[in-house]
mmCIF file of the N, C-alpha and C atoms, coordinates in Angstrom:
data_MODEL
# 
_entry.id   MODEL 
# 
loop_
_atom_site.group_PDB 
_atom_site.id 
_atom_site.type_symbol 
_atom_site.label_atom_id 
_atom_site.label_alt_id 
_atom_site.label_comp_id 
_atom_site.label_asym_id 
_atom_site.label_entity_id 
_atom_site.label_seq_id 
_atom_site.pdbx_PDB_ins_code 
_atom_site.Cartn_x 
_atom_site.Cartn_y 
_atom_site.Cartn_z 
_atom_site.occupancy 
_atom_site.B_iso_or_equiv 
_atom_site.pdbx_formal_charge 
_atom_site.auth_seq_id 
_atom_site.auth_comp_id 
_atom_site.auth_asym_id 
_atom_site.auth_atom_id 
_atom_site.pdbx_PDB_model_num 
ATOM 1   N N  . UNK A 1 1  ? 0.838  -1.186 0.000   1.00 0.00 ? 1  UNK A N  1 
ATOM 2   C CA . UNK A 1 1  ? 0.000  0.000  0.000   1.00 0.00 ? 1  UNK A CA 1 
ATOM 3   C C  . UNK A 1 1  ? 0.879  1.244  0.000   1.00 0.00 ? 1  UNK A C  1 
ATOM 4   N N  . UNK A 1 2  ? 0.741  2.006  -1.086  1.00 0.00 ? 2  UNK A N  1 
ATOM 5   C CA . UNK A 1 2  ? 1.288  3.704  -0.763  1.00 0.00 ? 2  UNK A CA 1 
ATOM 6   C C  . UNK A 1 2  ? 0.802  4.627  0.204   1.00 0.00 ? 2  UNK A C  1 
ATOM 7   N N  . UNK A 1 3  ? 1.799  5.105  0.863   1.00 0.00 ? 3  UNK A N  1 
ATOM 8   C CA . UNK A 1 3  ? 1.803  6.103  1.718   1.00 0.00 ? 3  UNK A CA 1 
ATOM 9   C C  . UNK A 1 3  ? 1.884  7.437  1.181   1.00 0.00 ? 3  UNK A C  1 
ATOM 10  N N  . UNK A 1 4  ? 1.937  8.784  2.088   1.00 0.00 ? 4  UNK A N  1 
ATOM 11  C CA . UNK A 1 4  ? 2.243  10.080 1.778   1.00 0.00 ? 4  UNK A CA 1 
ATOM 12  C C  . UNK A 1 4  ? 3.683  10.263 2.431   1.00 0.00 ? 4  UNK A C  1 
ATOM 13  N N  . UNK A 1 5  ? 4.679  10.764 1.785   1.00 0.00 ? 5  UNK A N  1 
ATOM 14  C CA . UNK A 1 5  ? 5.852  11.075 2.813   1.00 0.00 ? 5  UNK A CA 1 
ATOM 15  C C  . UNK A 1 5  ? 6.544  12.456 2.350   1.00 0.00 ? 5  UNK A C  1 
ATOM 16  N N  . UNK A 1 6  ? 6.808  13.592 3.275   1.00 0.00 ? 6  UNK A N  1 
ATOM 17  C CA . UNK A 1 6  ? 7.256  14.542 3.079   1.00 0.00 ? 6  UNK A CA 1 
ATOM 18  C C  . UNK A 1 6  ? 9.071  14.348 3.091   1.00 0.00 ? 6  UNK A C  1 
ATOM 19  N N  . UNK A 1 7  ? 9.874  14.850 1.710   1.00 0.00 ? 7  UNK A N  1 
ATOM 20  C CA . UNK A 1 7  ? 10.777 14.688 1.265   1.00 0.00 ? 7  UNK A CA 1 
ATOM 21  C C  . UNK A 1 7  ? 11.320 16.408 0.807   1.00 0.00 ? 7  UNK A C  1 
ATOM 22  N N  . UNK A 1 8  ? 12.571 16.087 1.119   1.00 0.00 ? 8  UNK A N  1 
ATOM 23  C CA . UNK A 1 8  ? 13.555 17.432 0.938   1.00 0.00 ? 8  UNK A CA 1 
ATOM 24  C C  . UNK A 1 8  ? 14.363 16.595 -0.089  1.00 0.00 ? 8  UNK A C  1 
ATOM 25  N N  . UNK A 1 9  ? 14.458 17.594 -1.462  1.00 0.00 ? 9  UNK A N  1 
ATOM 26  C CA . UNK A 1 9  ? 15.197 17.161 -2.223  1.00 0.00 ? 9  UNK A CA 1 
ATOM 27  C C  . UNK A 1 9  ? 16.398 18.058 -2.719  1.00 0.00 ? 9  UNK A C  1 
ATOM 28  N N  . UNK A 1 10 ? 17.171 18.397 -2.596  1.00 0.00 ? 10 UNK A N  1 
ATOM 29  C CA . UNK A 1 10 ? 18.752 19.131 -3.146  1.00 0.00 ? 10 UNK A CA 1 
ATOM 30  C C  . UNK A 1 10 ? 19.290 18.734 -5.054  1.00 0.00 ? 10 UNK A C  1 
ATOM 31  N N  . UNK A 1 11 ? 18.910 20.042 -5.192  1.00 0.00 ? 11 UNK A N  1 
ATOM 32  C CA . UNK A 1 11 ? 19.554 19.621 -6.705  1.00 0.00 ? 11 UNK A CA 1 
ATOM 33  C C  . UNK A 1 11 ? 20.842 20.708 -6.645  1.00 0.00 ? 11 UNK A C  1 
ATOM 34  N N  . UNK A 1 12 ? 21.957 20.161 -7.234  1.00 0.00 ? 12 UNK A N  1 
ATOM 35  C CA . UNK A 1 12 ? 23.076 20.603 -7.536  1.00 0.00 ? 12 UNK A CA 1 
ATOM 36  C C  . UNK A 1 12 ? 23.119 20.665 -9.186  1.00 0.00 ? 12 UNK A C  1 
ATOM 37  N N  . UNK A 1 13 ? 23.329 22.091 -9.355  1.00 0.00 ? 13 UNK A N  1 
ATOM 38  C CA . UNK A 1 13 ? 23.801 22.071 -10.805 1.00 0.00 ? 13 UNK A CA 1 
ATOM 39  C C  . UNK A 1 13 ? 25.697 22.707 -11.040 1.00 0.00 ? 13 UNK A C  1 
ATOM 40  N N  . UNK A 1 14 ? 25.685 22.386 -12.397 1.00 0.00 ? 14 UNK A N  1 
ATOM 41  C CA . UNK A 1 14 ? 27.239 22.645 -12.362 1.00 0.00 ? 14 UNK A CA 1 
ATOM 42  C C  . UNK A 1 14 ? 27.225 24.147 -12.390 1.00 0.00 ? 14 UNK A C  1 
ATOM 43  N N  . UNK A 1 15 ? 28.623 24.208 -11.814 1.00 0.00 ? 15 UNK A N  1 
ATOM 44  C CA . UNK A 1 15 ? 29.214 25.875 -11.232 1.00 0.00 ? 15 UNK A CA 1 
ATOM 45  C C  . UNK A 1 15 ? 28.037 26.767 -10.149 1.00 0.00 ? 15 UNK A C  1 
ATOM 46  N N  . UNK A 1 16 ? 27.705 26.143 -9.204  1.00 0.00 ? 16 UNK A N  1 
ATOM 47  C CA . UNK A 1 16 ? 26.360 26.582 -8.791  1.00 0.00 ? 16 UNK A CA 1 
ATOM 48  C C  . UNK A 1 16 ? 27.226 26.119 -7.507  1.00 0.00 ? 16 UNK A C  1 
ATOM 49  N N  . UNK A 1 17 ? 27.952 27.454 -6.728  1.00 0.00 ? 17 UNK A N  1 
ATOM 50  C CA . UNK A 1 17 ? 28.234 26.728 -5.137  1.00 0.00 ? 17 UNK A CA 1 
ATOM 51  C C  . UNK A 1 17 ? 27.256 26.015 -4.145  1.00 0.00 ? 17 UNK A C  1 
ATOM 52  N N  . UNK A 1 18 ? 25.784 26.489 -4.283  1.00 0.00 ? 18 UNK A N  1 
ATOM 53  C CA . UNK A 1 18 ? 24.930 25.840 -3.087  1.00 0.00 ? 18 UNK A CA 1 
ATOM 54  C C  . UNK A 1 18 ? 24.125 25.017 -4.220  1.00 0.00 ? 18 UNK A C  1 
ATOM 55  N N  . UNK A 1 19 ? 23.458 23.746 -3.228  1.00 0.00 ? 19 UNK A N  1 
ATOM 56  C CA . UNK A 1 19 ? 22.483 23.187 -4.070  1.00 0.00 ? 19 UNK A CA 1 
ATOM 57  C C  . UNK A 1 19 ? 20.679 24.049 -3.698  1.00 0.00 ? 19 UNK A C  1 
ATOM 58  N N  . UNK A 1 20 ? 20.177 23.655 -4.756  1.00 0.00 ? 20 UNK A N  1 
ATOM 59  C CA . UNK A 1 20 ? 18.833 24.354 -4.725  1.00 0.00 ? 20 UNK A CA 1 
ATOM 60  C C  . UNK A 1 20 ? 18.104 23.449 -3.617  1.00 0.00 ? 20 UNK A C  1 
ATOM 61  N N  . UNK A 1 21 ? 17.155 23.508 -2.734  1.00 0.00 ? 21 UNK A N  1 
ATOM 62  C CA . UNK A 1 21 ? 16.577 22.792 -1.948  1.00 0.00 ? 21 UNK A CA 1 
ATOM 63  C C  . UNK A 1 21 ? 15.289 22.998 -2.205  1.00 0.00 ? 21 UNK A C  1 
ATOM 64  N N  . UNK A 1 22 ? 14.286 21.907 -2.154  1.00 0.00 ? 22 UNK A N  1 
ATOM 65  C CA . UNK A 1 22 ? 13.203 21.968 -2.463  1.00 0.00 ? 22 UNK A CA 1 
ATOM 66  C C  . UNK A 1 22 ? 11.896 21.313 -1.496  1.00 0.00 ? 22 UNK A C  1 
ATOM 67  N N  . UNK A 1 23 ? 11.047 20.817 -0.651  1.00 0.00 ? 23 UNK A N  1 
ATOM 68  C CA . UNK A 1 23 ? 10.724 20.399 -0.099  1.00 0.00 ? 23 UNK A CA 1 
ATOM 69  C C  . UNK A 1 23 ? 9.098  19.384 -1.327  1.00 0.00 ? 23 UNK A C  1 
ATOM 70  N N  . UNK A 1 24 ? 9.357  18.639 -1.148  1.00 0.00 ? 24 UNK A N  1 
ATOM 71  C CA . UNK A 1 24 ? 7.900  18.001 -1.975  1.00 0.00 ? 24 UNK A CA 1 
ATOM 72  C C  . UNK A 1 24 ? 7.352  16.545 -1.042  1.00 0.00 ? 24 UNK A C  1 
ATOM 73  N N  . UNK A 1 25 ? 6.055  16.483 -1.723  1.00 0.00 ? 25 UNK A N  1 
ATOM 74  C CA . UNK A 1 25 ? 5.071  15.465 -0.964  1.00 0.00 ? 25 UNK A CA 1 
ATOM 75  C C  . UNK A 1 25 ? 4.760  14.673 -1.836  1.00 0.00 ? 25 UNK A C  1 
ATOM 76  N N  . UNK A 1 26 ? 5.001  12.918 -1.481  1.00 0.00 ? 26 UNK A N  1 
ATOM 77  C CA . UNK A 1 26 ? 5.347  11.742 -2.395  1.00 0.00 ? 26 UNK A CA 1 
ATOM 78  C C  . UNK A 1 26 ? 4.211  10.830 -2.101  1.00 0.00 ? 26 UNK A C  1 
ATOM 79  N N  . UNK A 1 27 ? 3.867  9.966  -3.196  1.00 0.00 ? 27 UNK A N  1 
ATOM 80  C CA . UNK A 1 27 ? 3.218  8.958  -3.186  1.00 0.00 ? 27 UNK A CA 1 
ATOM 81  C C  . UNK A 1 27 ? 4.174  7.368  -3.254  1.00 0.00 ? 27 UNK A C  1 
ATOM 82  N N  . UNK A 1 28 ? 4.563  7.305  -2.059  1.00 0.00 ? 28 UNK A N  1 
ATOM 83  C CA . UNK A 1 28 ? 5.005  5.717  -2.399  1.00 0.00 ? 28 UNK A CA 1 
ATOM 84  C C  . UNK A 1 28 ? 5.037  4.976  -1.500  1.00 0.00 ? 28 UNK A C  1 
ATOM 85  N N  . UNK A 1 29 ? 5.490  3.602  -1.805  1.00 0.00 ? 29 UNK A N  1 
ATOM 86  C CA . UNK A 1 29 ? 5.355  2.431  -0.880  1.00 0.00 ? 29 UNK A CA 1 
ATOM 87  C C  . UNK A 1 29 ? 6.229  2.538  0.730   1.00 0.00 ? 29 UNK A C  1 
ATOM 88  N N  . UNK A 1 30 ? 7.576  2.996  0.381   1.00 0.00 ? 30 UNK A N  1 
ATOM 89  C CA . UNK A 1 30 ? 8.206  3.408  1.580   1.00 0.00 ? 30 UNK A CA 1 
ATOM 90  C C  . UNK A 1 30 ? 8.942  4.091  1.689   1.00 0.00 ? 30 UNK A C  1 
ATOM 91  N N  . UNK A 1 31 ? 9.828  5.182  2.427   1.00 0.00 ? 31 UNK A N  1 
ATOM 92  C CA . UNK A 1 31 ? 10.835 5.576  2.904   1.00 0.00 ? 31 UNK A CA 1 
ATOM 93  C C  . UNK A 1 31 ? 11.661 5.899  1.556   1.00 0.00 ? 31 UNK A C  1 
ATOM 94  N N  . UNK A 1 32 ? 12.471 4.874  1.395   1.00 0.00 ? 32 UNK A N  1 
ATOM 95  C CA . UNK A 1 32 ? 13.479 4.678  0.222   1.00 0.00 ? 32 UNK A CA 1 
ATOM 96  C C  . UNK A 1 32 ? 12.998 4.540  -1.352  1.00 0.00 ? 32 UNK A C  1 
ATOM 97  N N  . UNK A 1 33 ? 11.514 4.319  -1.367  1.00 0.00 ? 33 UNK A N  1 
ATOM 98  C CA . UNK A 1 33 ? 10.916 4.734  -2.367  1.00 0.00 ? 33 UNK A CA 1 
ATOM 99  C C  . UNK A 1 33 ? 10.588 5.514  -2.952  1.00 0.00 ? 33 UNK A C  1 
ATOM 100 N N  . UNK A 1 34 ? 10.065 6.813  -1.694  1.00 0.00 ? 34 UNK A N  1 
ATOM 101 C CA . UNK A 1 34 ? 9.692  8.455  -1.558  1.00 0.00 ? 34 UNK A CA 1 
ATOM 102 C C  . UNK A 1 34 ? 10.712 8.951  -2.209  1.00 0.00 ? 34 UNK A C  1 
ATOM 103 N N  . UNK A 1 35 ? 12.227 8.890  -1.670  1.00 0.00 ? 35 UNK A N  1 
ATOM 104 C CA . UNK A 1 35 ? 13.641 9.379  -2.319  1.00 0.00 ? 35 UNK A CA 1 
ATOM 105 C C  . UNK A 1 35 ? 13.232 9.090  -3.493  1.00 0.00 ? 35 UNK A C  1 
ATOM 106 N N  . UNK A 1 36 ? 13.358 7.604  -3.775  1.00 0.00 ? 36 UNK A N  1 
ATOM 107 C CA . UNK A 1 36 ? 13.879 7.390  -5.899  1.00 0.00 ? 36 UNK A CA 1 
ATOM 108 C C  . UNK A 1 36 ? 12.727 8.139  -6.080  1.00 0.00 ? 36 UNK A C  1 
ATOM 109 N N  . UNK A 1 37 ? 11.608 8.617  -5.730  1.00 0.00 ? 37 UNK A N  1 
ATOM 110 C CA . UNK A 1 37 ? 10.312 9.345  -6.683  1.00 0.00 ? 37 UNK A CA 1 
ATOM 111 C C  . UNK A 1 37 ? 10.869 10.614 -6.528  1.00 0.00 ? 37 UNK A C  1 
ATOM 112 N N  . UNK A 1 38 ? 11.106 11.022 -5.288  1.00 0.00 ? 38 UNK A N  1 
ATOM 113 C CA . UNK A 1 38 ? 11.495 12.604 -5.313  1.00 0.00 ? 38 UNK A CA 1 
ATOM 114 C C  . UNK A 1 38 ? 12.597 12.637 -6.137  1.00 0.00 ? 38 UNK A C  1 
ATOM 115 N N  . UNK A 1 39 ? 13.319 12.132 -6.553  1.00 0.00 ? 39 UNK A N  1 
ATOM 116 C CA . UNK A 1 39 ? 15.222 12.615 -7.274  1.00 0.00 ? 39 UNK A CA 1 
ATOM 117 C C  . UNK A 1 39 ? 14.663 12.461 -8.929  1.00 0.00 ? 39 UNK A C  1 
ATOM 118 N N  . UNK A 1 40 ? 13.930 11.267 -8.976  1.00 0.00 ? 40 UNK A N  1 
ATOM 119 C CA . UNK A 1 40 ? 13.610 11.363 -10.415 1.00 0.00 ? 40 UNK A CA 1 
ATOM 120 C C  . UNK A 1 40 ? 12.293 12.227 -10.943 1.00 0.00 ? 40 UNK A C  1 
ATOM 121 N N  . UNK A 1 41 ? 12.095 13.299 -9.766  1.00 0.00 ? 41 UNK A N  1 
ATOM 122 C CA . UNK A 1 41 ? 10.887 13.969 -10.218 1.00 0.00 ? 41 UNK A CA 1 
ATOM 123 C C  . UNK A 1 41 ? 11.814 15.526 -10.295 1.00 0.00 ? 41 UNK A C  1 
ATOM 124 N N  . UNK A 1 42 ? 12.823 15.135 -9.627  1.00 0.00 ? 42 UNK A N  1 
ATOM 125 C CA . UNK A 1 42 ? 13.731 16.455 -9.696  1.00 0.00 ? 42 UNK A CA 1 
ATOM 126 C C  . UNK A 1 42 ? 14.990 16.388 -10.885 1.00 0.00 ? 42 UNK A C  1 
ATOM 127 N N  . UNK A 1 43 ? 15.076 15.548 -10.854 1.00 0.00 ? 43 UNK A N  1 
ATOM 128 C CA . UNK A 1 43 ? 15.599 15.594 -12.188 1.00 0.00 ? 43 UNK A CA 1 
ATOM 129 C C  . UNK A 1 43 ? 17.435 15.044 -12.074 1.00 0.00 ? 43 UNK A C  1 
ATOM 130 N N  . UNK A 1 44 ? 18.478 15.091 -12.398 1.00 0.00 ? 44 UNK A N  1 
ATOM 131 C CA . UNK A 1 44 ? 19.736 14.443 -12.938 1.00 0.00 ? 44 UNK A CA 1 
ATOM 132 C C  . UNK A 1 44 ? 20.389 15.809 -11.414 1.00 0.00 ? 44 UNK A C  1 
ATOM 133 N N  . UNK A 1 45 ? 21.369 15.144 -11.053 1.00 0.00 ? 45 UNK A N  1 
ATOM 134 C CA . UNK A 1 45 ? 22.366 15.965 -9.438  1.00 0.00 ? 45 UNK A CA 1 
ATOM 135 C C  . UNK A 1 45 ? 21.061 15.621 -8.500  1.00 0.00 ? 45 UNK A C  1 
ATOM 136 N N  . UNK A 1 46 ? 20.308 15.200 -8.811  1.00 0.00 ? 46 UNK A N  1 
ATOM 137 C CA . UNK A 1 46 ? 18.629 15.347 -7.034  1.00 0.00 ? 46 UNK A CA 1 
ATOM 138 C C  . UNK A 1 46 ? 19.710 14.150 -6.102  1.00 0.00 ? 46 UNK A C  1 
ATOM 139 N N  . UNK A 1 47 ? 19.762 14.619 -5.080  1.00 0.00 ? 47 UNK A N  1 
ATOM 140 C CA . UNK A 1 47 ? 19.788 13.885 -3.791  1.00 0.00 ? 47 UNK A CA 1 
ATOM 141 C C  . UNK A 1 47 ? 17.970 14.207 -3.359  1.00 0.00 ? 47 UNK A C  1 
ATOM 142 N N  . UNK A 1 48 ? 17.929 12.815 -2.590  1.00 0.00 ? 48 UNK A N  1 
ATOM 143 C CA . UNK A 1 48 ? 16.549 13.242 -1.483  1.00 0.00 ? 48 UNK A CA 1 
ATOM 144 C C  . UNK A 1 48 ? 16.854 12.656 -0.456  1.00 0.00 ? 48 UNK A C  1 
ATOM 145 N N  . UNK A 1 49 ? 16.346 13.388 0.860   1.00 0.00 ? 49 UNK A N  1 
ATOM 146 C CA . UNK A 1 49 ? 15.691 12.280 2.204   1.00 0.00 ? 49 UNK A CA 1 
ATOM 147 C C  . UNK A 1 49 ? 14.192 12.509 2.349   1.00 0.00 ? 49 UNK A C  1 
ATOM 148 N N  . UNK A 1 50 ? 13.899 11.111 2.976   1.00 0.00 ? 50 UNK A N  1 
ATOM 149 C CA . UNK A 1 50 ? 12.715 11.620 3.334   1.00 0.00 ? 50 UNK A CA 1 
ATOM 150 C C  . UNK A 1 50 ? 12.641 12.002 5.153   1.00 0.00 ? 50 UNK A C  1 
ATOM 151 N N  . UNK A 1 51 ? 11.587 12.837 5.320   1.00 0.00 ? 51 UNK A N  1 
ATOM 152 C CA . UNK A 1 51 ? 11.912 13.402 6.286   1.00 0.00 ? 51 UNK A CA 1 
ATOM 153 C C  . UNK A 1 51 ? 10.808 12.778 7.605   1.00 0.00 ? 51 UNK A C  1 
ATOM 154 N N  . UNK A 1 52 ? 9.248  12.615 6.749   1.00 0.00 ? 52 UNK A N  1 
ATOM 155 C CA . UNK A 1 52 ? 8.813  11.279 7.548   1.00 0.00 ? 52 UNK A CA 1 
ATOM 156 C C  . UNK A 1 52 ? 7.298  11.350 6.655   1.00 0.00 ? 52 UNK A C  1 
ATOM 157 N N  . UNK A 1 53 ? 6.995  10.377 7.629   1.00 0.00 ? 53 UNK A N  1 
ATOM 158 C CA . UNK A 1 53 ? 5.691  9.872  7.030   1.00 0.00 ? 53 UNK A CA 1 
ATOM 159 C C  . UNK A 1 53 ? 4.692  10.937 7.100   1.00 0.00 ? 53 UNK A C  1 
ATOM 160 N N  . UNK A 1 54 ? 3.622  10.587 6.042   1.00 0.00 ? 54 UNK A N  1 
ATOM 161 C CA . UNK A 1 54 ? 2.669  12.162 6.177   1.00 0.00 ? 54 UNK A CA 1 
ATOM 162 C C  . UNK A 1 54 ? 1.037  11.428 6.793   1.00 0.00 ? 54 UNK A C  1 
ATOM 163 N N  . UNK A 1 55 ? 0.323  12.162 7.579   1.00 0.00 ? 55 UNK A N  1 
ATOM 164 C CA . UNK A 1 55 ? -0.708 12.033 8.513   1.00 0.00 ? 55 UNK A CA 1 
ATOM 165 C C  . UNK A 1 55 ? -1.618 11.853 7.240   1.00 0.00 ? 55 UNK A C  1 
ATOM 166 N N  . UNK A 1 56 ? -2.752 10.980 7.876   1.00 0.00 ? 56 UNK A N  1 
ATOM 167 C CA . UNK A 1 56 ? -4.222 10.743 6.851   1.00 0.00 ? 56 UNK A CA 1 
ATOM 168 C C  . UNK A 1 56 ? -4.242 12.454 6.689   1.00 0.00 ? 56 UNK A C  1 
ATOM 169 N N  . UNK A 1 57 ? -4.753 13.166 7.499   1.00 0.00 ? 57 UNK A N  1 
ATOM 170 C CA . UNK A 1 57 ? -5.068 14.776 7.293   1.00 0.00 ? 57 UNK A CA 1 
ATOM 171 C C  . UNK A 1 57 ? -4.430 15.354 6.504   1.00 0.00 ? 57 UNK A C  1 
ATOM 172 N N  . UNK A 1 58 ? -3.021 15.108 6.330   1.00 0.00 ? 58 UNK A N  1 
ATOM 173 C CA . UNK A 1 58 ? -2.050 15.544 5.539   1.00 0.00 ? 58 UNK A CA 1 
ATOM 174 C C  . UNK A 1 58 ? -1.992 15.205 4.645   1.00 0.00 ? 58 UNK A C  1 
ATOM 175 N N  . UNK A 1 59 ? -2.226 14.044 4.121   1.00 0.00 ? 59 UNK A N  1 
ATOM 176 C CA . UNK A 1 59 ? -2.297 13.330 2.603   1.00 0.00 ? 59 UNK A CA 1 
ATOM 177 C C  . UNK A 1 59 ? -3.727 13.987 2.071   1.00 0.00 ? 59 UNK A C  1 
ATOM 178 N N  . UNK A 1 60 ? -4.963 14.396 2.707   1.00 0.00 ? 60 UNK A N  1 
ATOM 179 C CA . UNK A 1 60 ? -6.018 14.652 2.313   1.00 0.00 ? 60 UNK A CA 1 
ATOM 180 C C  . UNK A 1 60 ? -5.817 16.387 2.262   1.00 0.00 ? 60 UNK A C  1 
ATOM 181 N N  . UNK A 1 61 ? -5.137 17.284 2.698   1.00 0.00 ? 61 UNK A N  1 
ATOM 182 C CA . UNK A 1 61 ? -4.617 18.651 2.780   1.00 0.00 ? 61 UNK A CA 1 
ATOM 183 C C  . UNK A 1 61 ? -3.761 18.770 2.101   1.00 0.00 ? 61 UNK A C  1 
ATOM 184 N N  . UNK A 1 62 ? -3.031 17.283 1.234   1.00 0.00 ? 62 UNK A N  1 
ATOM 185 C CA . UNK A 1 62 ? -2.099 18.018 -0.123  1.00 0.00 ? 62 UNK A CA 1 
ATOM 186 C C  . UNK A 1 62 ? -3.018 17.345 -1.283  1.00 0.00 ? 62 UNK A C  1 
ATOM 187 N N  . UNK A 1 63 ? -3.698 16.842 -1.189  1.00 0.00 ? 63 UNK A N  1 
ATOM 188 C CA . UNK A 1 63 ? -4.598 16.615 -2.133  1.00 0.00 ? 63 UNK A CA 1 
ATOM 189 C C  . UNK A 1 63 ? -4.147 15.066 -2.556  1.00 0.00 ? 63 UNK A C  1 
ATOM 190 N N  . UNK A 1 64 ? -3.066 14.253 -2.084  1.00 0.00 ? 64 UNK A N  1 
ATOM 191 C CA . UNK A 1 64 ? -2.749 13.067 -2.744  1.00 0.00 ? 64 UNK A CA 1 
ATOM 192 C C  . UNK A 1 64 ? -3.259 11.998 -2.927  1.00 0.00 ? 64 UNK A C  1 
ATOM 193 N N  . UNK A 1 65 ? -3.388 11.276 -3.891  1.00 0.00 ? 65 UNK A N  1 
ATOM 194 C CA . UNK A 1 65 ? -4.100 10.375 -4.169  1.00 0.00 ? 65 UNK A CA 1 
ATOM 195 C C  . UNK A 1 65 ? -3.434 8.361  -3.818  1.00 0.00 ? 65 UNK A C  1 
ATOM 196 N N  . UNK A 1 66 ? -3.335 8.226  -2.902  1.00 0.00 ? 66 UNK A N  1 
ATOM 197 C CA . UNK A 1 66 ? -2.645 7.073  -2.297  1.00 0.00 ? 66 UNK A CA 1 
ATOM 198 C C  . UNK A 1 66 ? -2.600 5.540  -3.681  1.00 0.00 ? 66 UNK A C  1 
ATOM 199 N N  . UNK A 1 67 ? -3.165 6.160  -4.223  1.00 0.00 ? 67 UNK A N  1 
ATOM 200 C CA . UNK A 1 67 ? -3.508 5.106  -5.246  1.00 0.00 ? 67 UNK A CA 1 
ATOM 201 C C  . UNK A 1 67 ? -2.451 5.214  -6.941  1.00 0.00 ? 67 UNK A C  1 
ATOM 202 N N  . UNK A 1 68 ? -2.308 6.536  -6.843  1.00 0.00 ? 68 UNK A N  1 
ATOM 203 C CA . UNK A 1 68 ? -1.128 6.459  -7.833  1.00 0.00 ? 68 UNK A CA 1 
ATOM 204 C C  . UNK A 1 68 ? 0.335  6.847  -7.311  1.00 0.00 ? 68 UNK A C  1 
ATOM 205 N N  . UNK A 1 69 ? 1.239  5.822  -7.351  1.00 0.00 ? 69 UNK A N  1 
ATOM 206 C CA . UNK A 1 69 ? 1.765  5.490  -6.971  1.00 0.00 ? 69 UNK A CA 1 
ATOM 207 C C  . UNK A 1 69 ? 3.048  6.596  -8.094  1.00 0.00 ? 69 UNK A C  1 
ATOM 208 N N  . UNK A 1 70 ? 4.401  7.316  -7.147  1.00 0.00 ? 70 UNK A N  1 
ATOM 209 C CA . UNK A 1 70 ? 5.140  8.229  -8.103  1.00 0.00 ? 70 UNK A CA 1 
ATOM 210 C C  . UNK A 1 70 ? 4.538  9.563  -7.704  1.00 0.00 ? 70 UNK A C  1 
ATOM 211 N N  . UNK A 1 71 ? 3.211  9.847  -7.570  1.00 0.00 ? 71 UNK A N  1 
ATOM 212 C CA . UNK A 1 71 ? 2.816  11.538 -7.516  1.00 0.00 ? 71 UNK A CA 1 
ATOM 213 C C  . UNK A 1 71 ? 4.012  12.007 -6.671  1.00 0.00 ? 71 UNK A C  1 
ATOM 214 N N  . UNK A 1 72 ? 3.907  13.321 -7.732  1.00 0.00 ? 72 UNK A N  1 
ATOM 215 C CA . UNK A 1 72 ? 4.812  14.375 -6.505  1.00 0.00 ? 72 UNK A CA 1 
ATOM 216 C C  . UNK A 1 72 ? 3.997  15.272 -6.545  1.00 0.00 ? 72 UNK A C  1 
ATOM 217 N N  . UNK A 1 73 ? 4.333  16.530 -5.732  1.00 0.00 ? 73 UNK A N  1 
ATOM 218 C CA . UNK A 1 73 ? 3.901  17.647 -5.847  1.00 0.00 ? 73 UNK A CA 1 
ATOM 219 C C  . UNK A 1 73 ? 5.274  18.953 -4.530  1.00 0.00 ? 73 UNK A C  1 
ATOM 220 N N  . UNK A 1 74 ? 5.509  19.683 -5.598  1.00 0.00 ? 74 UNK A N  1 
ATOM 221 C CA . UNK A 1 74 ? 6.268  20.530 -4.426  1.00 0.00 ? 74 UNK A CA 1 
ATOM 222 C C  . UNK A 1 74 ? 5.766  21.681 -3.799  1.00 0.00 ? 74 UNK A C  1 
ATOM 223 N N  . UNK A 1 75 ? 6.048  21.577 -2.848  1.00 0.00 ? 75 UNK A N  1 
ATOM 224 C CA . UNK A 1 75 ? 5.362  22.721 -1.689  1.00 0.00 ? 75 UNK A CA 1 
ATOM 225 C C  . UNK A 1 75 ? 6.266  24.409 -1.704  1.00 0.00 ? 75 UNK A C  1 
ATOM 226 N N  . UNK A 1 76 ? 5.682  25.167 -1.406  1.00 0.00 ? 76 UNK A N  1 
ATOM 227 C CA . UNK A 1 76 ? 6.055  26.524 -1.703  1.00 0.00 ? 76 UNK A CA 1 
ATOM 228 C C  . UNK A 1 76 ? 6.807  26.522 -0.248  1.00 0.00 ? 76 UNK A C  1 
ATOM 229 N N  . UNK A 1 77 ? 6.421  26.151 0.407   1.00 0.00 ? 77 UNK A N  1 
ATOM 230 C CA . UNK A 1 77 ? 7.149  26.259 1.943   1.00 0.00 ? 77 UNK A CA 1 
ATOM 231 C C  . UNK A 1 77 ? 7.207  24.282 3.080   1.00 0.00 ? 77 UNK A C  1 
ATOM 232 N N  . UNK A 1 78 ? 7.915  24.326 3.624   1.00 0.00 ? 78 UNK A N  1 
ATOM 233 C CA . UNK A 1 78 ? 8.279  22.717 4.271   1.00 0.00 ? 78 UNK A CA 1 
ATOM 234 C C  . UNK A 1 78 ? 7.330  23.418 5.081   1.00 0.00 ? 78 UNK A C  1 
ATOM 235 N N  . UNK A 1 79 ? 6.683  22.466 6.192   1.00 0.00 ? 79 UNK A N  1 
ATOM 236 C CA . UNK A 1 79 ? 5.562  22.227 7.321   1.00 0.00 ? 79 UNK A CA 1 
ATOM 237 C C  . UNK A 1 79 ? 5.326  21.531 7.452   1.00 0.00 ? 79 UNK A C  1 
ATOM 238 N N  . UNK A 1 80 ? 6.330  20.104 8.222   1.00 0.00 ? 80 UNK A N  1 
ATOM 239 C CA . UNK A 1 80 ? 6.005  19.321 8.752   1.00 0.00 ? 80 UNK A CA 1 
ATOM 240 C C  . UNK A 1 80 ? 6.455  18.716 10.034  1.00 0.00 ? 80 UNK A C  1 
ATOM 241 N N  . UNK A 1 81 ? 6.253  20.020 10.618  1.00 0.00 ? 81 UNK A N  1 
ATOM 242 C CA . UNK A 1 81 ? 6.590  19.719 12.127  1.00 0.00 ? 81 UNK A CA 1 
ATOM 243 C C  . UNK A 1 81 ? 5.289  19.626 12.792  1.00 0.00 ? 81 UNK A C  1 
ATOM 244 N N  . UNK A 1 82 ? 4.166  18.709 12.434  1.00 0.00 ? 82 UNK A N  1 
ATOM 245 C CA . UNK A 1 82 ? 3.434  18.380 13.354  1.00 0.00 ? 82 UNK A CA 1 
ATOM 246 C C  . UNK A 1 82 ? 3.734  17.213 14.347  1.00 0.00 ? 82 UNK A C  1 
# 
């Protein structure tokens, strides 16, 4: 079954001293799954972690659909210190 998991992803491009940081909300089976969806939704340099699992409320407040499996979506601001 897919979960929701909130993920910070870092893209590094060349000659670019800092990497770009991005925060997005994943549809996948686990943990280490969330990453490979977040890096390949960010594209070639993406590192990800995930940072943790996302609440029923929270999956229904980003709109995700537990059933397709891969959704991303990136957030304008991180908030998930509930």
């Amino acid at each position: 079954m897919n979960k929701g998991y909130g993920v910070t992803v870092k893209v590094t491009q060349p000659g670019d001293p800092e990497p770009t940081t991005a925060p997005l909300v994943v549809v996948a089976r686990d943990e280490r799954d969330a990453e490979i969806v977040a890096e390949k939704a960010a594209g070639p340099n993406a590192r990800a972690e995930t940072l943790r699992e996302l609440t029923e409320d929270e999956v229904l407040e980003y709109g995700l659909d537990r059933d397709a499996h891969g959704t991303a979506k990136a957030l304008p601001i991180l908030s998930l210190n509930r």
